[in-house]
C-alpha positions as CSV (number, residue, x, y, z in Angstrom):
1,X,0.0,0.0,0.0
2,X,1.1,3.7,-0.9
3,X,-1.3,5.3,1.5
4,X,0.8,7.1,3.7
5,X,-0.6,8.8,7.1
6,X,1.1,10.3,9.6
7,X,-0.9,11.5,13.5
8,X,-0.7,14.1,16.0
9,X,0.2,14.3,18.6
10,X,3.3,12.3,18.6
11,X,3.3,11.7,22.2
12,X,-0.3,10.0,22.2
13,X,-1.6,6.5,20.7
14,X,-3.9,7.5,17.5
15,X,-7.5,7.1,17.5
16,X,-8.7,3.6,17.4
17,X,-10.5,4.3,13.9
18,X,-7.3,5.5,12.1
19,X,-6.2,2.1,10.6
20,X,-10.4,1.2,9.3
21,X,-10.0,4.5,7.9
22,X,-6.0,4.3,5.7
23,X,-7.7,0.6,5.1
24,X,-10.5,2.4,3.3
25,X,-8.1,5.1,1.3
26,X,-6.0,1.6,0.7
27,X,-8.9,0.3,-0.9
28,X,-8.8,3.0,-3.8
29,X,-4.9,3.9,-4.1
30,X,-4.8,2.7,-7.5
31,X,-8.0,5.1,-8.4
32,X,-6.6,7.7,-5.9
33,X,-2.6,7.8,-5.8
34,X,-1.3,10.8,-6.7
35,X,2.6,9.1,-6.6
36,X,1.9,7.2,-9.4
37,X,-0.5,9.3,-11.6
38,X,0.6,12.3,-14.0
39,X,-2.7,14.2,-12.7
40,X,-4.5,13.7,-9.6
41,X,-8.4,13.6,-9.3
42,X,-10.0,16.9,-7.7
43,X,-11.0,16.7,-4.2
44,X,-15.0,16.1,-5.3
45,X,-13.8,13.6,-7.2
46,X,-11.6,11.8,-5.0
47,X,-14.6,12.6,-1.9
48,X,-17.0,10.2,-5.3
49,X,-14.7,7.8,-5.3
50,X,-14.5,7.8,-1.4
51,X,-17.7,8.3,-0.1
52,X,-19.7,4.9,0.3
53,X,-16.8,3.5,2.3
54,X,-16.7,6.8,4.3
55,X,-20.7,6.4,4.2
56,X,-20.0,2.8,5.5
57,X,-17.7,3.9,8.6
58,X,-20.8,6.1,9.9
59,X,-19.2,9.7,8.3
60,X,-21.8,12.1,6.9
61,X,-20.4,13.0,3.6
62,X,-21.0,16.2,1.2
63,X,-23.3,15.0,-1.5
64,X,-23.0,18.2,-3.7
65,X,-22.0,21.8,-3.7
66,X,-25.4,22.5,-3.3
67,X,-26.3,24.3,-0.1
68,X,-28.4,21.4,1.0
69,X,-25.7,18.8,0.5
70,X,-23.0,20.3,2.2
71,X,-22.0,19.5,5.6
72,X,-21.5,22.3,8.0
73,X,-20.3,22.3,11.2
74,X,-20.9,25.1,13.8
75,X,-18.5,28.1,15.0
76,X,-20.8,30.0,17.6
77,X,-24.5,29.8,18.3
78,X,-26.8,32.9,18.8
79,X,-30.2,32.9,19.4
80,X,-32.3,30.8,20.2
81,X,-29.2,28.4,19.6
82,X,-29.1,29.2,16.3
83,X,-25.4,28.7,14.6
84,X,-24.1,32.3,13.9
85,X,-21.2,31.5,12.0
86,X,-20.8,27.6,10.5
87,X,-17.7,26.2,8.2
88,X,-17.9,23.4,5.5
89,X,-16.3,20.8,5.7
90,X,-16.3,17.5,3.6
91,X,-17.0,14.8,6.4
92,X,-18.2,14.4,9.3
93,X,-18.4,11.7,11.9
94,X,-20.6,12.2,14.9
95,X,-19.9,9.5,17.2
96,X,-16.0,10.3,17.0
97,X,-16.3,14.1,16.7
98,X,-14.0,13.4,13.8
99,X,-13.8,16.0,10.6
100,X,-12.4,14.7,7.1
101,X,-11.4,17.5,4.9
102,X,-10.1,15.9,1.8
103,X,-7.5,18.5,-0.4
104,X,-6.2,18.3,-3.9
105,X,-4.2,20.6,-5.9
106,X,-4.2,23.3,-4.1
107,X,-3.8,21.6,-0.4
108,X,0.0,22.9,0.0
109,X,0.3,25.8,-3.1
110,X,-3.2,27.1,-2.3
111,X,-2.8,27.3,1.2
112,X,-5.9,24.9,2.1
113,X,-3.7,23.0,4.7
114,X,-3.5,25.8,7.3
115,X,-7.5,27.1,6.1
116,X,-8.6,24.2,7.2
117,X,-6.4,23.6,10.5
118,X,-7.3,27.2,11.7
119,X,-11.3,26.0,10.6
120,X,-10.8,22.7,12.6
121,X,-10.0,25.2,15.6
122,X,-13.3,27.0,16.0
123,X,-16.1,24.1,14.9
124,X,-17.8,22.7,17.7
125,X,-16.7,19.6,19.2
126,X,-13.8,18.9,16.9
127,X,-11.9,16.2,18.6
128,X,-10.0,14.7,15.7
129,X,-9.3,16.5,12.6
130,X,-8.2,14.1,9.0
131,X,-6.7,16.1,6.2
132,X,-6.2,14.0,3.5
133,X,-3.8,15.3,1.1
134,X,-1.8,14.3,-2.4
135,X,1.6,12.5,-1.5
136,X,2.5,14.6,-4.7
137,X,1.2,17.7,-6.9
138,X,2.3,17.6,-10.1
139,X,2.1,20.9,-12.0
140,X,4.4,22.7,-15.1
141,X,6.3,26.0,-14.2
142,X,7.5,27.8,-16.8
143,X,6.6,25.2,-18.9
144,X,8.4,22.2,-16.8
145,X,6.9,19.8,-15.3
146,X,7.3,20.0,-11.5
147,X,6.1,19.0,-8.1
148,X,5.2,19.6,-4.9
149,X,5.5,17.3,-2.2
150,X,2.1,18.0,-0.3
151,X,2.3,14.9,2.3
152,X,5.8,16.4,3.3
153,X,5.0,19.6,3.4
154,X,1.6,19.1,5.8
155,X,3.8,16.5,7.9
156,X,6.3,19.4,8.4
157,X,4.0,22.0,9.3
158,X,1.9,19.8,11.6
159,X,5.2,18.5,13.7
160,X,5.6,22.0,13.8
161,X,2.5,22.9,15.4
162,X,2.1,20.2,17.7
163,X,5.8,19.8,19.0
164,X,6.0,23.4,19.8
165,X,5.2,24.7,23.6
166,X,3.9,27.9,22.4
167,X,0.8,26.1,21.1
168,X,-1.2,23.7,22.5
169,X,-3.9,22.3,19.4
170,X,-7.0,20.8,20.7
171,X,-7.8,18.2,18.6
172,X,-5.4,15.4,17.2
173,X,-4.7,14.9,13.8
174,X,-4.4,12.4,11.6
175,X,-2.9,13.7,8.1
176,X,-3.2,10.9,5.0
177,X,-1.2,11.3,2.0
178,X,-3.1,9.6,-1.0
């Protein structure tokens, strides 16, 4: 299997659904792998190709981009416990307070990575955050084909973040490179 995952933080065993779920990216990595295709899938079409077995494991899934199929998790509730402000993200799993947020080409270039880790910080019972990203992102610059190791990269900055004493993260973190 090419399904890579790494989990945060290093000091603490990893949730006891981790290996059902890297069995489940293992599944596809043929359809999936980015390390041994010359163009990934986008994230809605790797989150297709992903979702009956997520569906399976008890995850709410985004169906669409349409308002009603997306899954949104709450920020702050007003009113009448009303959510105020809510983010979107691509999975969620209410019995382990688990969110999946599943990146493609722009996970590491675009900046989605630390979107989505500042997101994961403000929803509502977060307790485990999965960020699935590309091992690698191939692109052309300046006419050259090139990549970006995306897997690495989100490794790097998550060792960063939860190795460091200035910051203390409150959810673990489970980062799959497909």
């Amino acid at each position: 299997m090419v399904i890579r995952f790494s989990t945060f933080p290093r000091t603490q065993t990893p949730p006891t659904f981790v290996p059902d779920l890297i069995e489940r990216f293992g599944r596809h990595e043929q359809e999936i792998g980015t390390s041994h295709q010359e163009k990934g899938l986008t994230s809605d079409a790797l989150l297709a190709v992903l979702r009956p077995d997520l569906v399976q494991l008890g995850f709410e899934v985004e169906a669409s981009k349409r308002t009603e199929d997306k899954i949104m998790r709450p920020v702050f509730f007003g009113e009448n416990a009303r959510p105020e402000l809510q983010y979107q993200i691509d999975a969620w799993h209410p019995k382990w307070l688990a969110g999946l947020e599943i990146e493609a080409g722009r996970a590491w270039m675009g900046n989605a990575v630390y979107r989505d880790l500042i997101q994961a910080l403000v929803m509502v019972d977060m307790e485990h955050l999965i960020l699935a990203v590309p091992q690698l992102y191939r692109y052309k610059a300046s006419g050259r084909p090139t990549s970006s190791r995306d897997y690495e990269n989100t490794v790097a900055v998550a060792q960063a973040l939860y190795a460091h004493s200035r910051v203390e993260m409150p959810f673990s973190l489970c980062v799959i490179g497909y």
